[in-house]
TIVO-2410 file (N, C-alpha, C; in nm, 3 decimals):
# residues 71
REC num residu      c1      c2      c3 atome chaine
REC   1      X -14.485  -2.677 -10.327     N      A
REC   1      X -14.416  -2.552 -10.306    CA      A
REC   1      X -14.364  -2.505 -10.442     C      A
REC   2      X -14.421  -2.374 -10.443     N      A
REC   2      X -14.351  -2.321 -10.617    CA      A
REC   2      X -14.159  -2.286 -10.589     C      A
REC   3      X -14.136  -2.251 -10.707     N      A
REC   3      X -13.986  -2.258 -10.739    CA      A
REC   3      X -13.952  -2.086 -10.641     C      A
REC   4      X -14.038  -1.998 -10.672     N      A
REC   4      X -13.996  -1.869 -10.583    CA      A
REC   4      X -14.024  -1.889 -10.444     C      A
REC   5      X -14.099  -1.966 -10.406     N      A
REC   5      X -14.095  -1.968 -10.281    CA      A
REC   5      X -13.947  -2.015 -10.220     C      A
REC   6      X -13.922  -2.159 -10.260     N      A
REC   6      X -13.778  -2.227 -10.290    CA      A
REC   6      X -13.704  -2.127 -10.282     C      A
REC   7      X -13.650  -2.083 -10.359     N      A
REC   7      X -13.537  -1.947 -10.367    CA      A
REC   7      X -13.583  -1.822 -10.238     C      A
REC   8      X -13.681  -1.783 -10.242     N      A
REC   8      X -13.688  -1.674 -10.122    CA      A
REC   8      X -13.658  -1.722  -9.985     C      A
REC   9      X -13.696  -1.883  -9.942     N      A
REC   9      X -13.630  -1.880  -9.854    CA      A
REC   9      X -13.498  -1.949  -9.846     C      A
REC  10      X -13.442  -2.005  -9.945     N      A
REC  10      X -13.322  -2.050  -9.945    CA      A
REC  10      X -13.222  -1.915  -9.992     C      A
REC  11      X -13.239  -1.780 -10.018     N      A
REC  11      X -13.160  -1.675 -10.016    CA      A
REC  11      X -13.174  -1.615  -9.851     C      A
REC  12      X -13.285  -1.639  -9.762     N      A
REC  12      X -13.304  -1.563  -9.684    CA      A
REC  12      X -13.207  -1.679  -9.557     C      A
REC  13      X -13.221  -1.805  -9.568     N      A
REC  13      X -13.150  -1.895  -9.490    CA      A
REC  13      X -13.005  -1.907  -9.510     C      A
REC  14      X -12.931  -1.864  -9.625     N      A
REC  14      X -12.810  -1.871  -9.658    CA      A
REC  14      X -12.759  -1.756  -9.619     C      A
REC  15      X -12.825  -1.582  -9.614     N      A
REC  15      X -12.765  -1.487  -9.562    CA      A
REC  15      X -12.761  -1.498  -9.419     C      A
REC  16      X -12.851  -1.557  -9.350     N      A
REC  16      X -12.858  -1.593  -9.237    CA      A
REC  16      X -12.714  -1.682  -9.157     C      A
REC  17      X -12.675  -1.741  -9.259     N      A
REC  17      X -12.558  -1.843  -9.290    CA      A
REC  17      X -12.395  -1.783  -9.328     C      A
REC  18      X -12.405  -1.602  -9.386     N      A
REC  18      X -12.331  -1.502  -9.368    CA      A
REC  18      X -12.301  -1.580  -9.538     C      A
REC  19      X -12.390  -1.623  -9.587     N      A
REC  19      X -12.349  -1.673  -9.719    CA      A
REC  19      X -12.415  -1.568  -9.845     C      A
REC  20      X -12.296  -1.485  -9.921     N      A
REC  20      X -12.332  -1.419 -10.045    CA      A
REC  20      X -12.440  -1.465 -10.112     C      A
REC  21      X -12.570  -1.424 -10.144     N      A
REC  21      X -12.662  -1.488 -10.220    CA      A
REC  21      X -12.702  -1.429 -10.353     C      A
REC  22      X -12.603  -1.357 -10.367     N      A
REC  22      X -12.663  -1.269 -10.558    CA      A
REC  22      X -12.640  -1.387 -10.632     C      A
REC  23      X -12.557  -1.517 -10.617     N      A
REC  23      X -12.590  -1.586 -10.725    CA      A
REC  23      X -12.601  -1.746 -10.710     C      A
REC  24      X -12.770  -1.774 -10.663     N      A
REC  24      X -12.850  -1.862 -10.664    CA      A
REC  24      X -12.927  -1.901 -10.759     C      A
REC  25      X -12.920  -2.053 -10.835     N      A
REC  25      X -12.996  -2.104 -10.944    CA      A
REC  25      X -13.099  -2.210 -10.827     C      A
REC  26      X -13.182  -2.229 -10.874     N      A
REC  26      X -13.315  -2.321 -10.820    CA      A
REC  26      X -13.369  -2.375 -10.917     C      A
REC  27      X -13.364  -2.540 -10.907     N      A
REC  27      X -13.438  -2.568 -11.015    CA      A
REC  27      X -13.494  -2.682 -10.981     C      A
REC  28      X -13.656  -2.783 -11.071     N      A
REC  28      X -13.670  -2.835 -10.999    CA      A
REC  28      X -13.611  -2.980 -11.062     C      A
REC  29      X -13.605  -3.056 -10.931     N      A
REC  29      X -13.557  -3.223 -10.983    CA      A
REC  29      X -13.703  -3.300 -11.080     C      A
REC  30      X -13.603  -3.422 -11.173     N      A
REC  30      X -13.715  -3.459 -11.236    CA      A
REC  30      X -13.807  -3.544 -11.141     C      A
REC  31      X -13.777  -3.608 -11.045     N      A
REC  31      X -13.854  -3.621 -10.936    CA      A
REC  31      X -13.923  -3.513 -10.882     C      A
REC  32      X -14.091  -3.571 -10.866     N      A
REC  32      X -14.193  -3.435 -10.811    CA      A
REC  32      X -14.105  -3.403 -10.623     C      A
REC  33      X -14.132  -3.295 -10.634     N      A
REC  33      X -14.102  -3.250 -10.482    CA      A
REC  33      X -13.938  -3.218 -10.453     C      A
REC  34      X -13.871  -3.230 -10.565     N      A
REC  34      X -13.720  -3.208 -10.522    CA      A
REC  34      X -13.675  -3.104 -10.595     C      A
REC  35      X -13.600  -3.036 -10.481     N      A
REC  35      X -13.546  -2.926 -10.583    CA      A
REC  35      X -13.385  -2.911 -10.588     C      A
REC  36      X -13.273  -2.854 -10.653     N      A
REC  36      X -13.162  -2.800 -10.665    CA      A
REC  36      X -13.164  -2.675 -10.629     C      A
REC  37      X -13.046  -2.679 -10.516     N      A
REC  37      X -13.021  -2.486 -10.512    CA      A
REC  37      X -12.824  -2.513 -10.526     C      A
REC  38      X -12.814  -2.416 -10.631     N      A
REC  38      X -12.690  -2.407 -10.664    CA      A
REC  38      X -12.624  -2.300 -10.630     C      A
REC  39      X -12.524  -2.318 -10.532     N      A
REC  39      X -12.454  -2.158 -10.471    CA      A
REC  39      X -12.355  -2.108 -10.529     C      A
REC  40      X -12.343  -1.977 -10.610     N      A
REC  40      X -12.223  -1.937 -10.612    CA      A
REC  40      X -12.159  -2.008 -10.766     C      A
REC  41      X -12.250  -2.046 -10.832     N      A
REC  41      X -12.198  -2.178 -10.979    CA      A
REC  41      X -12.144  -2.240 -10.962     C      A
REC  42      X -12.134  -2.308 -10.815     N      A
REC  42      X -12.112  -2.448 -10.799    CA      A
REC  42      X -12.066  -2.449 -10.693     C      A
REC  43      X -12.053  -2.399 -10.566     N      A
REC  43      X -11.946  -2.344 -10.497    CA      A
REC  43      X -12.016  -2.465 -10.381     C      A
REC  44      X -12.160  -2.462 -10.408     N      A
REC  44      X -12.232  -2.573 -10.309    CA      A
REC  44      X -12.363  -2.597 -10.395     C      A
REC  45      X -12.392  -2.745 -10.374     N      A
REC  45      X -12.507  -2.786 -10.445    CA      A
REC  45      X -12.582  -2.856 -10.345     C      A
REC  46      X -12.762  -2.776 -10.325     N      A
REC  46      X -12.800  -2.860 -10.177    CA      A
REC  46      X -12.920  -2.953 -10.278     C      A
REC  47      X -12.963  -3.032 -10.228     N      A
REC  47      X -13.074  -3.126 -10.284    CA      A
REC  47      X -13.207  -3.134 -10.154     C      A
REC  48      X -13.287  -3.044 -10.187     N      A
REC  48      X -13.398  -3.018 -10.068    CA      A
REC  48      X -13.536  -3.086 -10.119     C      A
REC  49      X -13.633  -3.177 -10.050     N      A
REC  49      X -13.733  -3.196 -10.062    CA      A
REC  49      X -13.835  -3.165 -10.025     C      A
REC  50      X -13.897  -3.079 -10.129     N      A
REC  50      X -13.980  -3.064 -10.078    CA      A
REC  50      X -14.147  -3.020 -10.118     C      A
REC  51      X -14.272  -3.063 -10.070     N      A
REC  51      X -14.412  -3.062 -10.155    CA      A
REC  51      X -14.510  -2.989 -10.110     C      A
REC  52      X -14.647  -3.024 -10.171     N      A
REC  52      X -14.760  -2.948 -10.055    CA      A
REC  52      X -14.731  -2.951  -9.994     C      A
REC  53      X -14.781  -2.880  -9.898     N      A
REC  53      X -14.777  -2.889  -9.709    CA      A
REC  53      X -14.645  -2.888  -9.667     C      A
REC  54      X -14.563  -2.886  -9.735     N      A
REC  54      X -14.377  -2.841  -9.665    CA      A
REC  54      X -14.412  -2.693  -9.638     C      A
REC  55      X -14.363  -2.699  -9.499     N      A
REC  55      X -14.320  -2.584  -9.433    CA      A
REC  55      X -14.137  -2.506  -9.481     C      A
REC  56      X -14.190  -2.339  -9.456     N      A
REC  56      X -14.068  -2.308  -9.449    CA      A
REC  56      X -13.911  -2.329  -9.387     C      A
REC  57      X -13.981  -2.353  -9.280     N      A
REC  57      X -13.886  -2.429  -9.158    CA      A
REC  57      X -13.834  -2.534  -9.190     C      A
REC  58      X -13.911  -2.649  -9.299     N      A
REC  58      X -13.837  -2.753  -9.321    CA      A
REC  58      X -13.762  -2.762  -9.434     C      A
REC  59      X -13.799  -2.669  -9.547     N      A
REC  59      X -13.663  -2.584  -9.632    CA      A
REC  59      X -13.547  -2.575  -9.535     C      A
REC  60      X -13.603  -2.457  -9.447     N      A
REC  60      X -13.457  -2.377  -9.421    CA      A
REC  60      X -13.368  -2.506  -9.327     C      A
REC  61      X -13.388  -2.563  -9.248     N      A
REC  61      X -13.358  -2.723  -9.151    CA      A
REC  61      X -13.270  -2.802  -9.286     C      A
REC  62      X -13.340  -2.788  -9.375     N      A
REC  62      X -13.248  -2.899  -9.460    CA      A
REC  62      X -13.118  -2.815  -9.531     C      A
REC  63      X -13.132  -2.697  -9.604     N      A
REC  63      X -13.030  -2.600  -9.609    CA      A
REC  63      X -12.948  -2.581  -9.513     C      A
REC  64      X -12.929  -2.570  -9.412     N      A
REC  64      X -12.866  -2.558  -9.284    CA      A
REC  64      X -12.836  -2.668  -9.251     C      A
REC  65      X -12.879  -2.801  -9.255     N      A
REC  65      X -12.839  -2.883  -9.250    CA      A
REC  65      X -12.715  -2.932  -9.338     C      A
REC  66      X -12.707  -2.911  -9.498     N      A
REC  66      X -12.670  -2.972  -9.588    CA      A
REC  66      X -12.552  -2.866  -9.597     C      A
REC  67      X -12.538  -2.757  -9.575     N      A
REC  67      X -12.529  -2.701  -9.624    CA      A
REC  67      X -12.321  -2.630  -9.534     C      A
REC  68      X -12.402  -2.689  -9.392     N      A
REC  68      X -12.309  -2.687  -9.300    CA      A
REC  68      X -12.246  -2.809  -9.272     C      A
REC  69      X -12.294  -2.919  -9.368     N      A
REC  69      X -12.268  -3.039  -9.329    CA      A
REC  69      X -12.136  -3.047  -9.464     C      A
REC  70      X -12.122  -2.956  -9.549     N      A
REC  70      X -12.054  -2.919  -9.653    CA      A
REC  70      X -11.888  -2.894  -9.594     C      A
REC  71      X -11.917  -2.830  -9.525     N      A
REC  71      X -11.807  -2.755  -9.488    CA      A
REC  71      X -11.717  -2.808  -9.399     C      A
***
């Protein structure tokens, strides 16, 4: 999964989440398949895995997961 994909649906799962998304960093881990999404400059940091053949659904499941599991 490329890095914009990453971000398009982790902005589209976080508004979904009633969460401000103008300021999202994505980047990837030095491990293949992992990425950082940083909310807000720090406000939440999720750690999502994910490779070929990852579905969107299993982005957005782990964001929503992690993300509410924050709070």
């Amino acid at each position: 999964m490329e890095q914009h994909e990453v971000e398009r649906i982790a902005r589209a799962t976080l508004r979904e989440l009633g969460v401000a998304t103008s300021s999202i960093t994505v980047t990837q881990d030095p491990q293949p398949g992992q990425w950082r999404v940083q909310i807000g400059g720090g406000h939440a940091n999720l750690k999502i895995r994910c490779g070929q053949g990852s579905t969107a659904q299993w982005v957005r499941a782990q964001i929503f997961e992690q993300y509410l599991g924050q709070g």
